[in-house]
N, CA, C and O atoms as a GROMACS GRO file, in nm:
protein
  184
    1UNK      N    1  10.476   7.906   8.109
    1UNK     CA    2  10.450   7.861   7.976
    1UNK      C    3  10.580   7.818   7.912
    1UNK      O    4  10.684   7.881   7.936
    2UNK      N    5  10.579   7.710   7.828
    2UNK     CA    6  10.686   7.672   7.752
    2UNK      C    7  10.690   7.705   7.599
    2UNK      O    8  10.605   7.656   7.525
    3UNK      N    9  10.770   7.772   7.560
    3UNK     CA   10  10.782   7.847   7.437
    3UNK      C   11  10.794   7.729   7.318
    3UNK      O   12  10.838   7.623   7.364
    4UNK      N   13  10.759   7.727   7.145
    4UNK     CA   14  10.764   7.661   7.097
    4UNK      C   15  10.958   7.631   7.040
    4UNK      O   16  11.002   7.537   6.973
    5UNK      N   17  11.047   7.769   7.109
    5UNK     CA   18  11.164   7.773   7.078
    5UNK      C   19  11.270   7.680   7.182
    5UNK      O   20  11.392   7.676   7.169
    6UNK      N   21  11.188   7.607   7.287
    6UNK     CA   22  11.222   7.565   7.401
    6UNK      C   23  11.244   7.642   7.541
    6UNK      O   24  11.271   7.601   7.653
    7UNK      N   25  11.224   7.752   7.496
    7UNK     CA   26  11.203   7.887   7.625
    7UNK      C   27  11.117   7.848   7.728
    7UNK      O   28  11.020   7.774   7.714
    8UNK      N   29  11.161   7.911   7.855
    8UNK     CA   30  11.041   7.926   7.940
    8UNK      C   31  10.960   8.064   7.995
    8UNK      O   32  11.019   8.168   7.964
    9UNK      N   33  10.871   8.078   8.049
    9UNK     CA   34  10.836   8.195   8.086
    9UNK      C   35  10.752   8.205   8.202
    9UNK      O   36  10.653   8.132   8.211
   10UNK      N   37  10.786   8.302   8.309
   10UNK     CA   38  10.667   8.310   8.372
   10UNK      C   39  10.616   8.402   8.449
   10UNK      O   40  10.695   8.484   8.497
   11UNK      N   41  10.462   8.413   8.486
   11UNK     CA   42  10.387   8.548   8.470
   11UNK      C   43  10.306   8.577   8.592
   11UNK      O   44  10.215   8.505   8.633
   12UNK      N   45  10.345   8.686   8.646
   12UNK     CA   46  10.248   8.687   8.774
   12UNK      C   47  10.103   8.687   8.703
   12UNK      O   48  10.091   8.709   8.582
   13UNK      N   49   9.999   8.660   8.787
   13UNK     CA   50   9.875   8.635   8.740
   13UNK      C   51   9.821   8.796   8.681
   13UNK      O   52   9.767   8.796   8.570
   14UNK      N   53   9.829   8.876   8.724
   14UNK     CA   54   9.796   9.000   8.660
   14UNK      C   55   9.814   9.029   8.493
   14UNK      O   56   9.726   9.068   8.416
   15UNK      N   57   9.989   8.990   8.456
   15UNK     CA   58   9.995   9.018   8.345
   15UNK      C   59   9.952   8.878   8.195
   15UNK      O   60   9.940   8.885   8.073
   16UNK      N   61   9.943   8.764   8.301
   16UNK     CA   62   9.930   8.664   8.211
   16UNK      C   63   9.745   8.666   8.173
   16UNK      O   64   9.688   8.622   8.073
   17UNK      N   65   9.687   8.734   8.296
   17UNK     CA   66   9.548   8.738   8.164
   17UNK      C   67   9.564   8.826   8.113
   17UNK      O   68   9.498   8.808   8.010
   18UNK      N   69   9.636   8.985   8.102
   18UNK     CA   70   9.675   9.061   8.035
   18UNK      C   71   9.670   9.004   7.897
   18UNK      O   72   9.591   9.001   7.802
   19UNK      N   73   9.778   8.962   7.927
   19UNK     CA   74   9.845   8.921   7.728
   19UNK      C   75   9.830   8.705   7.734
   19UNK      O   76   9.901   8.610   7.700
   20UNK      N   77   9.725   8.722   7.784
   20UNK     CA   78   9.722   8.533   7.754
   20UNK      C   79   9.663   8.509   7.588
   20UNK      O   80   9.713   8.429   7.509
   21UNK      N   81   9.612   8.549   7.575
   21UNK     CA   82   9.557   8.542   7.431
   21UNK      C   83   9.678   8.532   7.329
   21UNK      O   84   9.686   8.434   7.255
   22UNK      N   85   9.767   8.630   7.326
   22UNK     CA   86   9.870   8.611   7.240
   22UNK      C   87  10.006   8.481   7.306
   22UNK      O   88  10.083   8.414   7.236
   23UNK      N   89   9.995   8.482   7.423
   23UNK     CA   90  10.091   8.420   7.486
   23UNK      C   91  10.024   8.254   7.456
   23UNK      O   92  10.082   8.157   7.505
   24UNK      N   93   9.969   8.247   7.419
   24UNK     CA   94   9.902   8.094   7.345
   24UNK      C   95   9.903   8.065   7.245
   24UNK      O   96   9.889   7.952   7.200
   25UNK      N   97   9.927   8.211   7.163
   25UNK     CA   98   9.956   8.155   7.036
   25UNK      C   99  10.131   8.125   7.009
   25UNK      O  100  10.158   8.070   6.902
   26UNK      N  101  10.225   8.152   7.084
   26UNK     CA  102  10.343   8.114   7.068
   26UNK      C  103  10.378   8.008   7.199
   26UNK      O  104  10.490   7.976   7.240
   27UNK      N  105  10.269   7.973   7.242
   27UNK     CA  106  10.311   7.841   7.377
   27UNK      C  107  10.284   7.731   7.290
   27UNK      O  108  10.227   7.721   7.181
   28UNK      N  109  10.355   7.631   7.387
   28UNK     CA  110  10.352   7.486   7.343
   28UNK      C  111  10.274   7.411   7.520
   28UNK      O  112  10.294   7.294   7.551
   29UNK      N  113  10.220   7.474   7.579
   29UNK     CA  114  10.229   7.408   7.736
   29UNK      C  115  10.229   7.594   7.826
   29UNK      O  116  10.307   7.685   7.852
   30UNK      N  117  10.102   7.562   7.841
   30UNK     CA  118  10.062   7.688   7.929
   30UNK      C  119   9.993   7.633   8.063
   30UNK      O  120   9.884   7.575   8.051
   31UNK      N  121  10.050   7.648   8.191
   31UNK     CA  122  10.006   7.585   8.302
   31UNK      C  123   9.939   7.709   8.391
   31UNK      O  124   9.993   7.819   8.382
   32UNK      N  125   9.840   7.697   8.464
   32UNK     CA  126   9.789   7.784   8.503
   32UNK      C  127   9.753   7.745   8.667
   32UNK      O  128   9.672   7.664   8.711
   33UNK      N  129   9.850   7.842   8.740
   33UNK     CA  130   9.840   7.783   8.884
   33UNK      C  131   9.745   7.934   8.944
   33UNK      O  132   9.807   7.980   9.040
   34UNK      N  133   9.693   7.969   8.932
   34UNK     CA  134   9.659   8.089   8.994
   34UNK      C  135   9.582   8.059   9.049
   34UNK      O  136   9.531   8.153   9.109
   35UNK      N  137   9.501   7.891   9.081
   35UNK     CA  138   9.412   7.890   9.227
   35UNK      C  139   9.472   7.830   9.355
   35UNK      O  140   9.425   7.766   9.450
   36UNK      N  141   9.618   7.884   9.312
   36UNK     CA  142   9.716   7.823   9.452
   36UNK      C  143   9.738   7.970   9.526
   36UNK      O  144   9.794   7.967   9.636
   37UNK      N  145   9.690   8.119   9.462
   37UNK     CA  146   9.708   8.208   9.494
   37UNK      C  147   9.577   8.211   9.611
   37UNK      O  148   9.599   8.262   9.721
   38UNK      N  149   9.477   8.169   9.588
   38UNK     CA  150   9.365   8.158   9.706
   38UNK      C  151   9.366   8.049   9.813
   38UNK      O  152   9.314   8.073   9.922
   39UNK      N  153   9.427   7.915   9.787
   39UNK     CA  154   9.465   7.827   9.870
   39UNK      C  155   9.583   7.809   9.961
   39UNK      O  156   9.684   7.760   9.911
   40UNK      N  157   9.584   7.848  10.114
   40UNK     CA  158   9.706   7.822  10.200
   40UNK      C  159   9.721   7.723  10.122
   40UNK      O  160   9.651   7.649  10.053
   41UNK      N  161   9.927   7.752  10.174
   41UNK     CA  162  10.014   7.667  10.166
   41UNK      C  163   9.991   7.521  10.266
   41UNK      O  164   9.940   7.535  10.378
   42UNK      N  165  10.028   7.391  10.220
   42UNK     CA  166  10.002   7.308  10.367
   42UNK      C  167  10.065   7.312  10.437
   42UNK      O  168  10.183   7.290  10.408
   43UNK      N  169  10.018   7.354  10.615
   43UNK     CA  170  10.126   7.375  10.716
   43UNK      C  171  10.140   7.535  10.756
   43UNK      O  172  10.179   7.588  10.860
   44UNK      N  173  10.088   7.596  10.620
   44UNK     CA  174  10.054   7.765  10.654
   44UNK      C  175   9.972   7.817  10.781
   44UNK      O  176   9.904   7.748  10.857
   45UNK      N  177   9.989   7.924  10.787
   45UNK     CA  178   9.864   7.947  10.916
   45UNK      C  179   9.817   8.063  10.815
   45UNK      O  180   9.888   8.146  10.758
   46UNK      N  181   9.680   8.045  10.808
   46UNK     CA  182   9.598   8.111  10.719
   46UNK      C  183   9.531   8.238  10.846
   46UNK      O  184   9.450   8.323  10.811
   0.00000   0.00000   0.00000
C-alpha cells in the first residue's frame, strides 16, 4: 500500500485482512496480490 504521506508498506496476507479496513483509510493505492500466493511461480515445479 502507498501511504497518503508518500510511504510505503507491506503486509503478509494474514495481517493485511487483519487491519485492511483501517489501512484504507490512510492508503492512497492498496494492491492486493494474495492470489499469487495460490498460483506457481512460472517455471516452478508445483
Amino acid at each position: 500500500m502507498e501511504l497518503q504521506s508518500g510511504g510505503e508498506l507491506l503486509f503478509c496476507a494474514h495481517h493485511a485482512r487483519e487491519h485492511g479496513d483501517k489501512l484504507r483509510q490512510v492508503a492512497v493505492t492498496v494492491v492486493d496480490e494474495t492470489h499469487k500466493l495460490s498460483t506457481p511461480a512460472p517455471g516452478s515445479q508445483a
